[in-house]
C-alpha positions in Angstrom: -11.0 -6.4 32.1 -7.6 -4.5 31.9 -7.4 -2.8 28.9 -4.0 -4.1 26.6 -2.1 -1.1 24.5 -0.1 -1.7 22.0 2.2 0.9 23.1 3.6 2.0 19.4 1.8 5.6 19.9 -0.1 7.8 21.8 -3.8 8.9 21.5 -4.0 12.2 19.4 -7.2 14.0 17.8 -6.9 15.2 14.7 -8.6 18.7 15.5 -5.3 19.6 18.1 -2.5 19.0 15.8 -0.2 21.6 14.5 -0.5 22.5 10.8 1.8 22.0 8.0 1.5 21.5 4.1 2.9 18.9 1.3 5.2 20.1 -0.8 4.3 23.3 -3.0 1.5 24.3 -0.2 -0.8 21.5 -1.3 -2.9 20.3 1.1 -4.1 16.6 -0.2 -1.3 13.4 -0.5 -2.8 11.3 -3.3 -1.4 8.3 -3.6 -1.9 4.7 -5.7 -0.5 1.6 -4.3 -0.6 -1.2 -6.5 0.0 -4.7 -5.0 1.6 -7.4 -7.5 1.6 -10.8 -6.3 2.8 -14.1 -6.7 1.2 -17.2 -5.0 2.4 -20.8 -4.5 0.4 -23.6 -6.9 -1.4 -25.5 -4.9 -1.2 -24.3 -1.2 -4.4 -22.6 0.0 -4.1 -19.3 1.1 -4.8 -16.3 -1.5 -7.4 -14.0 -2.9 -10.6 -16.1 -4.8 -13.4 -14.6 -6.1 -15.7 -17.1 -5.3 -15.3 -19.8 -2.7 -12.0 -22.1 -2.1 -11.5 -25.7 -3.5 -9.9 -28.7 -2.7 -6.2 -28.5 -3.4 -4.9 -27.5 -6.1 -7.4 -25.6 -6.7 -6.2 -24.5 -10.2 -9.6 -21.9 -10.9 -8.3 -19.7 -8.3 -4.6 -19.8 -8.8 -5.3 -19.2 -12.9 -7.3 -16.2 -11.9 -4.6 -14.5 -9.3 -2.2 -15.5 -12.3 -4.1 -13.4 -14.6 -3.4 -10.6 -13.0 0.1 -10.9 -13.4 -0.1 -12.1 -17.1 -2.6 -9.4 -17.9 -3.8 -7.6 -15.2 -1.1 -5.2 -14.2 -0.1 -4.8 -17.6 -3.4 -2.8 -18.4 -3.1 -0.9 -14.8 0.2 0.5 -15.4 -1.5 1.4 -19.1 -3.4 3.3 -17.4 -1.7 4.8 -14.9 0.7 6.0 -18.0 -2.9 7.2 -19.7 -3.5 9.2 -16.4 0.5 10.6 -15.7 0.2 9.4 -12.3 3.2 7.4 -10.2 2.6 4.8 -7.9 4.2 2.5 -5.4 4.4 -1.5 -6.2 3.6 -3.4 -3.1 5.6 -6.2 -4.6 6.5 -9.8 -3.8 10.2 -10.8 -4.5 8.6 -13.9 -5.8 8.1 -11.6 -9.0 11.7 -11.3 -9.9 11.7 -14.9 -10.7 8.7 -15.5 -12.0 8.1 -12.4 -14.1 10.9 -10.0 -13.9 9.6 -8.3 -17.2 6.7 -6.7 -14.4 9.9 -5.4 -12.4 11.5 -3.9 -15.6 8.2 -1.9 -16.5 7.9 -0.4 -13.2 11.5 0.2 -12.7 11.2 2.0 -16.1 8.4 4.3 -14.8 10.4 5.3 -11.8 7.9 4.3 -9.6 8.3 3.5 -6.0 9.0 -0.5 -4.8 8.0 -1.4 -1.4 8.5 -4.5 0.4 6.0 -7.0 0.9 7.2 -10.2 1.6 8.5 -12.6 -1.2 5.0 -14.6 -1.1 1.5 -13.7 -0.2 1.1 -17.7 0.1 2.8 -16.8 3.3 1.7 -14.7 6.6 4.2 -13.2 9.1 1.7 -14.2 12.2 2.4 -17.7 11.6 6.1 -17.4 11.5 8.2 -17.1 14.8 10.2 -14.0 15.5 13.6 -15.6 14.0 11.6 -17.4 10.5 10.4 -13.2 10.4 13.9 -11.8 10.5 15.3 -13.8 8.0 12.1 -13.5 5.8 12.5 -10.0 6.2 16.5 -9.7 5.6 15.8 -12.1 2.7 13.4 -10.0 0.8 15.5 -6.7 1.9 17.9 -8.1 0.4 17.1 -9.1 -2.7 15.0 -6.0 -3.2 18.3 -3.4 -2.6 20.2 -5.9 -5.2 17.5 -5.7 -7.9 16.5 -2.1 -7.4 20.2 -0.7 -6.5 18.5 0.7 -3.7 16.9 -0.4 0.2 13.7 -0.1 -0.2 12.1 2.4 2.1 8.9 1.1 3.3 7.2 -2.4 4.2 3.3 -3.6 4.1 3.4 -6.9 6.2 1.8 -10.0 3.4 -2.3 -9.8 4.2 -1.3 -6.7 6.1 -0.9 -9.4 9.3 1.4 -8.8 11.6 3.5 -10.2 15.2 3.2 -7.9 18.0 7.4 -7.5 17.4 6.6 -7.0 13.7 7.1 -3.1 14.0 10.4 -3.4 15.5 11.8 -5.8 13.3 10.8 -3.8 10.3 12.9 -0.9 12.0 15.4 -3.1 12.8 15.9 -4.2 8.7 16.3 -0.5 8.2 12.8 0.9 6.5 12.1 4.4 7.4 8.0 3.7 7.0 5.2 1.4 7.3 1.8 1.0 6.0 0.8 -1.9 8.2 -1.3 0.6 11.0 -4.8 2.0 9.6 -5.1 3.9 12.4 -5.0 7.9 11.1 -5.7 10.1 8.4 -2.2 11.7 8.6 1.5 10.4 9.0 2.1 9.3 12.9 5.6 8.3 14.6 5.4 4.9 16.0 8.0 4.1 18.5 10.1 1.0 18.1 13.0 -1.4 20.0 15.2 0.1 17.7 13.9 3.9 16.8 10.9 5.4 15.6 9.2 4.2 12.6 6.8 6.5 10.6 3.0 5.4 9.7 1.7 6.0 6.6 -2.1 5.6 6.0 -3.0 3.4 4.0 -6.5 2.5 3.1 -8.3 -0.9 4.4 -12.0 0.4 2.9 -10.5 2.2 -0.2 -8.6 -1.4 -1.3 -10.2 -3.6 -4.1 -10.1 -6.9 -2.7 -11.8 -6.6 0.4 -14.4 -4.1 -0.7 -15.6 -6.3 -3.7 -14.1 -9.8 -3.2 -15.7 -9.9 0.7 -18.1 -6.9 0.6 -19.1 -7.7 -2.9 -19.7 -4.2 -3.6 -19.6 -3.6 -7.8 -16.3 -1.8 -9.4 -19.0 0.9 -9.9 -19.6 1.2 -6.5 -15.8 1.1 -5.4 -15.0 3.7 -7.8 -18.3 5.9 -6.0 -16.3 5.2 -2.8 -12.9 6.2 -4.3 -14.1 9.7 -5.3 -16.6 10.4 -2.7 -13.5 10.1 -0.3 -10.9 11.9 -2.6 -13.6 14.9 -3.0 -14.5 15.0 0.7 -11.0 14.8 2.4 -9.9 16.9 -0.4 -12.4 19.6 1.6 -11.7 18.5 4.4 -7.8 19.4 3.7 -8.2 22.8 3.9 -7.6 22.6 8.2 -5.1 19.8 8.5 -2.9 18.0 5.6 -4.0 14.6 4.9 -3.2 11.5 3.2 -5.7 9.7 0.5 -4.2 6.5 -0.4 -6.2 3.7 -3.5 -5.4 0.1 -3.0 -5.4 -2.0 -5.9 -4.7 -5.7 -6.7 -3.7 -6.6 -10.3 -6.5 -10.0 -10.5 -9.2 -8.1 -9.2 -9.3 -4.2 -10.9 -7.0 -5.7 -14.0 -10.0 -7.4 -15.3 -11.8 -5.4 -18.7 -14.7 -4.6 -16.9 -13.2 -2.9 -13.6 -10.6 -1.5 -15.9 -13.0 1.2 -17.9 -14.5 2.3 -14.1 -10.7 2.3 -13.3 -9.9 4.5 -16.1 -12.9 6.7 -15.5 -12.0 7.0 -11.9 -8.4 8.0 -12.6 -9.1 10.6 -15.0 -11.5 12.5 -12.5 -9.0 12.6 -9.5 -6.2 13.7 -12.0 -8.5 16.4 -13.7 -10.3 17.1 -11.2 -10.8 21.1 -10.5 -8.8 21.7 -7.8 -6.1 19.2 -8.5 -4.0 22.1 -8.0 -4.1 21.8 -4.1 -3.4 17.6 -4.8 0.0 16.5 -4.1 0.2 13.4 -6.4 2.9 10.9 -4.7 3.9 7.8 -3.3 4.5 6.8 0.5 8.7 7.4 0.0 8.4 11.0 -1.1 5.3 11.5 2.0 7.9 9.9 4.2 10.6 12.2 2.9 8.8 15.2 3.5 7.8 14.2 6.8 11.0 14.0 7.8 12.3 17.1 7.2 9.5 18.5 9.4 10.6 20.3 12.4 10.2 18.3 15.7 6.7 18.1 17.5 5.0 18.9 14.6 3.6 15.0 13.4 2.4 12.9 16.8 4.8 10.7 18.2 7.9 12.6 17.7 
């Protein structure tokens, strides 16, 4: 068979690339995305962590509320507890529905990224005109709320259209998380100019890993740190990224919260957290692009 390419970037081993540091001469990008999301009652699609029911299927849409009514308010307790920031993979839903959860991040100064106004809703079953206007819409009302555009974009169930890049370019972000495709930043090339690629972590992100995998919060937290400690070694030849994924029903619960806690505290005191850059995907994309041409692949 003919072998399709996507045509965003081209092939690039790690090993050959020139080197460059993070800010400060650290080597390590830490950074903690934090996905808060609101989901229409009754309609089908969301996170369970069992087994779907019959419309409306109130036990699963009670415990995705949770996480919003309890959940992220014990996250961001922590995350206070540990002095880290963190970008908000946030719905626009939210502003309606709990805008107190928008106040408490805004107060932190942490990062806003867009992510759809629903995650009752993906972008692969919407046509390229329903995605523009879902994607001006939430732009939109994201600049009016945070007096800012917001800078980067993960696509709802990280699903996209094969015009989905070029749209988000289009709406005027400078980044997206969408592509799990590298351990470093990576140019993608667009219909309307390049787009930058941040990593972002599909095995280090709480949902899949124990809602689908069914591994334990002890276990996820093993994975966390065994792959903070080893590309923290592994840092020392090339800069890289280590992004955590985290959804406010499924690490906001007591139980996950104490390994969460534990977790945190390790990475933040950890011994050579002096080489650590800790950081969110706007400042990585900042720094990246003040880098002198030919040094990240694709540009």
């Amino acid at each position: 068979m003919d072998i399709r390419d996507h045509g965003r970037y081209d092939y690039s081993g790690i090993r050959q690339r020139p080197d460059y540091d993070w800010p400060g001469g650290k080597r390590l990008a830490f950074y903690v995305a934090l996905n808060i999301e609101h989901f229409s009652f009754g309609e089908t699609l969301g996170h369970t962590p069992t087994f779907t029911l019959p419309a409306p299927d109130a036990r699963n849409y009670a415990w995705r509320d949770y996480g919003l009514r309890v959940g992220v308010w014990r996250i961001l307790d922590i995350l206070d507890e540990c002095g880290l920031p963190a970008c908000h993979l946030m719905n626009t839903a939210v502003y309606d529905y709990a805008p107190e959860i928008a106040q408490a991040v805004r107060s932190r100064g942490d990062e806003v990224v867009g992510h759809g106004h629903t995650n009752s809703e993906r972008q692969t079953e919407m046509t390229p005109e329903q995605e523009w206007e879902m994607l001006e819409r939430v732009t939109r009302r994201l600049t009016e709320e945070e007096g800012k555009p917001p800078g980067g974009w993960l696509s709802p169930w990280i699903a996209e259209n094969a015009h989905t890049p070029d749209l988000v370019r289009k709406a005027g972000y400078r980044y997206l998380l969408d592509w799990p495709c590298d351990d470093q930043p990576v140019w993608f090339r667009t219909a309307h100019g390049p787009l930058l690629s941040i990593p972002y972590p599909v095995e280090l992100n709480d949902t899949p890993a124990m809602m689908v995998r069914r591994h334990t919060m002890p276990e996820f937290a093993a994975m966390v740190l065994d792959q903070f400690e080893e590309m923290l070694l592994q840092s020392s030849r090339q800069p890289l990224v280590c992004g955590l994924s985290l959804h406010t029903p499924a690490v906001g619960h007591p139980f996950r919260l104490r390994h969460l806690r534990d977790l945190l505290t390790r990475i933040t005191r950890h011994p050579q957290r002096d080489r650590v850059w800790f950081t969110t995907p706007g400042a990585i994309a900042g720094h990246i692009a003040g880098l002198p041409e030919g040094i990240v692949p694709g540009r």
